[in-house]
N, C-alpha and C positions, 0 to 999 in steps of 0.2 A: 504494500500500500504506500503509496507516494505521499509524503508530507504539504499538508495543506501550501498555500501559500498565503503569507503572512497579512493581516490586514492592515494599508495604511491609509493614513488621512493626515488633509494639509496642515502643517506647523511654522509659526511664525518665523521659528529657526531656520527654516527649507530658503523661505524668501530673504532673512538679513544676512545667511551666506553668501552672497551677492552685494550685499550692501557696505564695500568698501572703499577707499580712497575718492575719487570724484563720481562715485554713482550711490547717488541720495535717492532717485525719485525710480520704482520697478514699476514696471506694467506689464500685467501677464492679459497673456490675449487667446482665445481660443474658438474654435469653431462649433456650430452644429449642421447636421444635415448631409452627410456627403455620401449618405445612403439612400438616402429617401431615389423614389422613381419619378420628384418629381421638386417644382419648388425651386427657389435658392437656395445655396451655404449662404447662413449667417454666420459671421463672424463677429468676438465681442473684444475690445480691451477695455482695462480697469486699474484703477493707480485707489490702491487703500492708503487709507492713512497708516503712518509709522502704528507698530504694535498692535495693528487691530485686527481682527478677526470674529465674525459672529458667532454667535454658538449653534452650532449645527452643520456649517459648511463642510461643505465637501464635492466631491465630484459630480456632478447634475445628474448623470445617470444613476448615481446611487441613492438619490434621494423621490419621494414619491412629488407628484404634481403640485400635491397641495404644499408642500415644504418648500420647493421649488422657489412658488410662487411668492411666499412669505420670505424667504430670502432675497427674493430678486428685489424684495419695496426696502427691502431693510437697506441692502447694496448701493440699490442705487440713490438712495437718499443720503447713505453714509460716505460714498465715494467720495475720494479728491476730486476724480474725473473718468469718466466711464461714456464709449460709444459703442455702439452696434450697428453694423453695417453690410452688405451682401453682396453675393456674385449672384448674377440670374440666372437663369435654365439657360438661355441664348449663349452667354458667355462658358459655362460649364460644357455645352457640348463642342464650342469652339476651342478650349483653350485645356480641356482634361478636369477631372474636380479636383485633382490634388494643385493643379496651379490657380485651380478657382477659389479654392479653401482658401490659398499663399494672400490672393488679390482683397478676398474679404478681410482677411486678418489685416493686413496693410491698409487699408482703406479704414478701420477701425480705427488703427492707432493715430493713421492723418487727423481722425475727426476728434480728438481727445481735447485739442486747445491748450494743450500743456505738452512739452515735449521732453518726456521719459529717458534718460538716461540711460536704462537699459531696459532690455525686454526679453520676459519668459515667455516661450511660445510654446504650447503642447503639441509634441510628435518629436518625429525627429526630421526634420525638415526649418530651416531658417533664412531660405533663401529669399531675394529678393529686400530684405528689409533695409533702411539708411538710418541703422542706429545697430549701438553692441546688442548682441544678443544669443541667446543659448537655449537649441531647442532643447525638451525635457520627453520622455519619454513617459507616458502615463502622469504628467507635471497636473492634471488637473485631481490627482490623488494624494499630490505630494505639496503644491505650492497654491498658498490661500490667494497669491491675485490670480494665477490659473483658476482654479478652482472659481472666484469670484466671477471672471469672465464666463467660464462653460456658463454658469447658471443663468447670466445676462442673455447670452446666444441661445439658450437651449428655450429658455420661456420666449423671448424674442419671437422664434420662429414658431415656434406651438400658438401663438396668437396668429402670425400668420396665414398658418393653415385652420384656425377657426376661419378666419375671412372667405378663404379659398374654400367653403365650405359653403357661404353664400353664392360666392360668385358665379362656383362653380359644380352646381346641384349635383346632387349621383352619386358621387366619385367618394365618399366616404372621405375626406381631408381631415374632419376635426378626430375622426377617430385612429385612424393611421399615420395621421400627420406627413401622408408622401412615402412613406416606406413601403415596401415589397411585399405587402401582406398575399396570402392568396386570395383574400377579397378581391385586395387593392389590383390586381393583377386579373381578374377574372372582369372586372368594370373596365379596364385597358382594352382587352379583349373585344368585349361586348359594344362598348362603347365608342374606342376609338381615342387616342391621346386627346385632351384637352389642352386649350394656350401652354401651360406652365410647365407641362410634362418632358422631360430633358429627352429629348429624342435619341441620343447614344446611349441611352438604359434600356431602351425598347426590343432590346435583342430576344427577347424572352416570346415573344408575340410570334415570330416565326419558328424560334427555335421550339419551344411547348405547344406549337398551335393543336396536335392532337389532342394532348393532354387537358389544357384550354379546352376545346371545341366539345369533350365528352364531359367537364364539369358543366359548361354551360348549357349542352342539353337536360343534364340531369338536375342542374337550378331551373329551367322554363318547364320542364315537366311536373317540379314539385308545385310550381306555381299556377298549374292547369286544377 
């Protein structure tokens, strides 16, 4: 039996390891969305103040909706400075989503109004940026302004695809939030991509179409 792996979570200490000689001011910035079938990547940066930290924070997907949300009012009222910003469907199927992910992050940290000193980004990927900076691998587990950011990105775009829920009838968005569900994939099918849908994810429509085509007689049959 293999030994669990250990649980962690962000510590003030992770981000003032970083905090010395001319770099005072961190901003950890991070994405959501670079799964979904459909939608933007959002990307979030966020500059906490010295020592701080709420209680509860952590990585966005570890925490439930409703937590989420109570942290994201807390965050963003507490921030020094905090933006959130995205790459479209249009731009992700042109340019790939890991350099769609790079362009939101970057565009996030433009919109700060304060210019950060250095910068924790979560992955490992840090390319593109015009400031020091140090990707983290799993950093939104380990580093409270990562961690601060995921949760700004992650509710961010979960409002989002509420909208896309009006906009865009059928399609289940507030419940799958754009991810691969087999709903979500079975309404593709049936339906046909709508505006937002990143058309280089669509491989699945040709590639399942049997598979597809016998779910959806077996949903219009239950439906008779």
């Amino acid at each position: 039996m293999s030994a669990k792996s250990p649980v962690t979570v962000p510590t003030l200490a992770f981000d003032e390891q970083f905090r010395t000689g001319d770099i005072r001011i961190i901003c950890g910035t991070d994405e959501a969305g670079r799964g979904p079938l459909a939608g933007p990547v959002v990307a979030a940066a966020c500059i906490l103040p010295d020592g701080y930290m709420p209680e509860g924070l952590n990585d966005s997907k570890k925490l439930t909706e409703k937590k989420r949300d109570a942290l994201y009012e807390i965050i963003t009222r507490d921030a020094v400075a905090w933006c959130a910003a995205s790459a479209s469907p249009e731009e992700i199927d042109e340019i790939n989503i890991l350099e769609a992910s790079l362009l939101a992050m970057r565009r996030a940290v433009a919109g700060l109004g304060i210019r950060p000193d250095f910068l924790l980004i979560d992955g490992n990927v840090n390319r593109g940026f015009d400031l020091p900076a140090r990707a983290i691998v799993s950093g939104d587990a380990l580093s409270p302004s990562i961690a601060a950011a995921s949760i700004i990105a992650k509710v961010t775009r979960d409002r989002l695809c509420a909208d896309y829920e009006t906009l865009y009838p059928g399609y289940g968005f507030a419940g799958h939030k754009g991810y691969p569900t087999p709903a979500h994939k079975l309404v593709v099918f049936e339906k046909g991509p709508c505006p937002i849908h990143r058309r280089s994810f669509l491989g699945f429509i040709e590639r399942d179409r049997d598979k597809l085509q016998a779910a959806l007689d077996k949903k219009r049959a239950g439906e008779q």
